[in-house]
TIZA-451379 format. One record per residue (C-alpha): residue number from 1; residue in one letter; x, y, z. Coordinates in nm, 2 decimals. Example, Ala and Ser with C-alpha at 12.3 -4.5 7.8 and 13.67 -1.06 7.14 Angstrom:
// residues 2
{n:1&res:A&c1:1.23&c2:-0.45&c3:0.78};
{n:2&res:S&c1:1.37&c2:-0.11&c3:0.71};
//
This chain:
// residues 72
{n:1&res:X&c1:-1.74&c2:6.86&c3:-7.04};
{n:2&res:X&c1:-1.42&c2:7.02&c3:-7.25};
{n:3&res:X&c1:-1.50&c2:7.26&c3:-7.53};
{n:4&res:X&c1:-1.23&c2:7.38&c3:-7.80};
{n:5&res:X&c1:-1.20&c2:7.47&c3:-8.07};
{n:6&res:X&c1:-0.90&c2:7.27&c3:-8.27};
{n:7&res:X&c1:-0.79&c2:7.39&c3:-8.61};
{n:8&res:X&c1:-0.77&c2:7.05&c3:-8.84};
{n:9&res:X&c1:-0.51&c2:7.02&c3:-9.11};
{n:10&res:X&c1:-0.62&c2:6.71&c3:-9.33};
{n:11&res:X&c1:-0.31&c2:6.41&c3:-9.33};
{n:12&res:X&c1:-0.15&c2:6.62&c3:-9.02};
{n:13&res:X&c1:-0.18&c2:6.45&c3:-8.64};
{n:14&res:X&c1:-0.42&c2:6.69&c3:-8.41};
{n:15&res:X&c1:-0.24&c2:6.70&c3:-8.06};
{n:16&res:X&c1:-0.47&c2:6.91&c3:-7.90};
{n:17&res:X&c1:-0.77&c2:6.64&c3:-7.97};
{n:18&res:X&c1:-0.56&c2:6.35&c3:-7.93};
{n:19&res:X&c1:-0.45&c2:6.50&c3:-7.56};
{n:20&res:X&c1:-0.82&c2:6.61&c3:-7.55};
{n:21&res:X&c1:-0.89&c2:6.26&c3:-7.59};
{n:22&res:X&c1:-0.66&c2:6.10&c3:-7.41};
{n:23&res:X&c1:-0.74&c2:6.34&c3:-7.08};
{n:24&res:X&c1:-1.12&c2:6.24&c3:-7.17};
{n:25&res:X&c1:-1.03&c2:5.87&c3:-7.11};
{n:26&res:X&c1:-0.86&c2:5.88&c3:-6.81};
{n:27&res:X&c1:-1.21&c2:6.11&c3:-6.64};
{n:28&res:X&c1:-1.36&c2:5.82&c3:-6.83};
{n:29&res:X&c1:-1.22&c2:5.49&c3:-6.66};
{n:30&res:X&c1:-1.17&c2:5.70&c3:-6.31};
{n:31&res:X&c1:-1.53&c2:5.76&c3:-6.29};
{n:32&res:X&c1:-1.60&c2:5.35&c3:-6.38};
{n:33&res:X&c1:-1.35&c2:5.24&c3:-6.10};
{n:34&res:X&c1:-1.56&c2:5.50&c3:-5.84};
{n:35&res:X&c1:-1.86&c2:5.37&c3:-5.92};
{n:36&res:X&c1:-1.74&c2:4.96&c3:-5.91};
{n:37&res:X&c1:-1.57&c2:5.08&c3:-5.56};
{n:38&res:X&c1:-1.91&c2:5.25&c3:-5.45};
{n:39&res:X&c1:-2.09&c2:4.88&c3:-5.49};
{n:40&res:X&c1:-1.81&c2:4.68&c3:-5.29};
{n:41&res:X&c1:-1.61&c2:4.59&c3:-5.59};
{n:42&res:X&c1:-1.26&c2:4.51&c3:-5.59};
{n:43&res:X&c1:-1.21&c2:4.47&c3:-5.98};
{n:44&res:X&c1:-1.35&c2:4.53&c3:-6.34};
{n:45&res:X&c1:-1.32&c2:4.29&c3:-6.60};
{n:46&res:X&c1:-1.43&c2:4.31&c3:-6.96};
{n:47&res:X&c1:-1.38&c2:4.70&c3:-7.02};
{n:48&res:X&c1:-1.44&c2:4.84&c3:-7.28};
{n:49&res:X&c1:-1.38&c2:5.20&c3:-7.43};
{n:50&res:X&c1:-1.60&c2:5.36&c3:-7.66};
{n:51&res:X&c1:-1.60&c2:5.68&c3:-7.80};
{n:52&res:X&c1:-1.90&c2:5.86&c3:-8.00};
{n:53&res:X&c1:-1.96&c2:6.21&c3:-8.20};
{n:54&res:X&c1:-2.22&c2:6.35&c3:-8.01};
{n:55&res:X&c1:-2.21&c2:6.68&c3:-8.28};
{n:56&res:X&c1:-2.05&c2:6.86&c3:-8.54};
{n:57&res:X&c1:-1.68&c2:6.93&c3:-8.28};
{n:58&res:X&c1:-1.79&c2:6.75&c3:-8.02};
{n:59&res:X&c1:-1.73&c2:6.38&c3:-7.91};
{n:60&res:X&c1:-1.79&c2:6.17&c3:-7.60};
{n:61&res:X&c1:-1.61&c2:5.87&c3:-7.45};
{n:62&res:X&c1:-1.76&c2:5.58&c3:-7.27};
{n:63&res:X&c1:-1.57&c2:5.38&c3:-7.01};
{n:64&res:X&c1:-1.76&c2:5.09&c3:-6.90};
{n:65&res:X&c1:-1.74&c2:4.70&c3:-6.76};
{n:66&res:X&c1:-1.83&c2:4.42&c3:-6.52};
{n:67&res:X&c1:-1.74&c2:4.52&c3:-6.15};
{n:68&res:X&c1:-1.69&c2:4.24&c3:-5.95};
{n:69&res:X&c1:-1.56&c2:4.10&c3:-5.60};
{n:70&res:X&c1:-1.27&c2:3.92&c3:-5.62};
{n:71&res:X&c1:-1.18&c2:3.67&c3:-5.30};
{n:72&res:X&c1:-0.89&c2:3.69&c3:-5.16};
//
C-alpha cells in the first residue's frame, strides 16, 4: 500500500496522484497476470479496471478478468 500526502489545488492536474495512480495500476494488472499464470493460463480477456476511495486520501485499484487457456 502507498501513503502520501498530495496538496490539491482545485481546476489544477495532481501529478503526484495521477503517477500514484498510474504506478497503482501497473501492481494492479501484474498481480492479475501472476495469478492467471499460477492456474495454467495463457491469456485474460474481459479486464476490467476499477478503482474505489477506500477513505478520506486514500483510494484502491482493482485489476481483474477471465483467465483462460488459449490453444495453440
Amino acid at each position: 500500500m502507498i501513503i502520501t500526502t498530495i496538496d490539491c489545488v482545485p481546476g489544477k492536474e495532481i501529478k503526484a496522484y495521477q503517477e500514484m495512480m498510474e504506478e497503482a495500476r501497473k501492481i494492479a494488472i501484474g498481480r492479475m497476470v501472476e495469478k492467471a499464470e499460477d492456474m495454467g493460463a495463457n491469456a485474460i480477456v474481459g479486464m476490467k479496471i476499477g478503482t474505489s476511495s477506500i477513505m478520506q486520501g486514500a483510494s484502491e485499484v482493482i485489476a481483474y478478468g477471465t483467465a483462460v487457456l488459449i490453444e495453440k
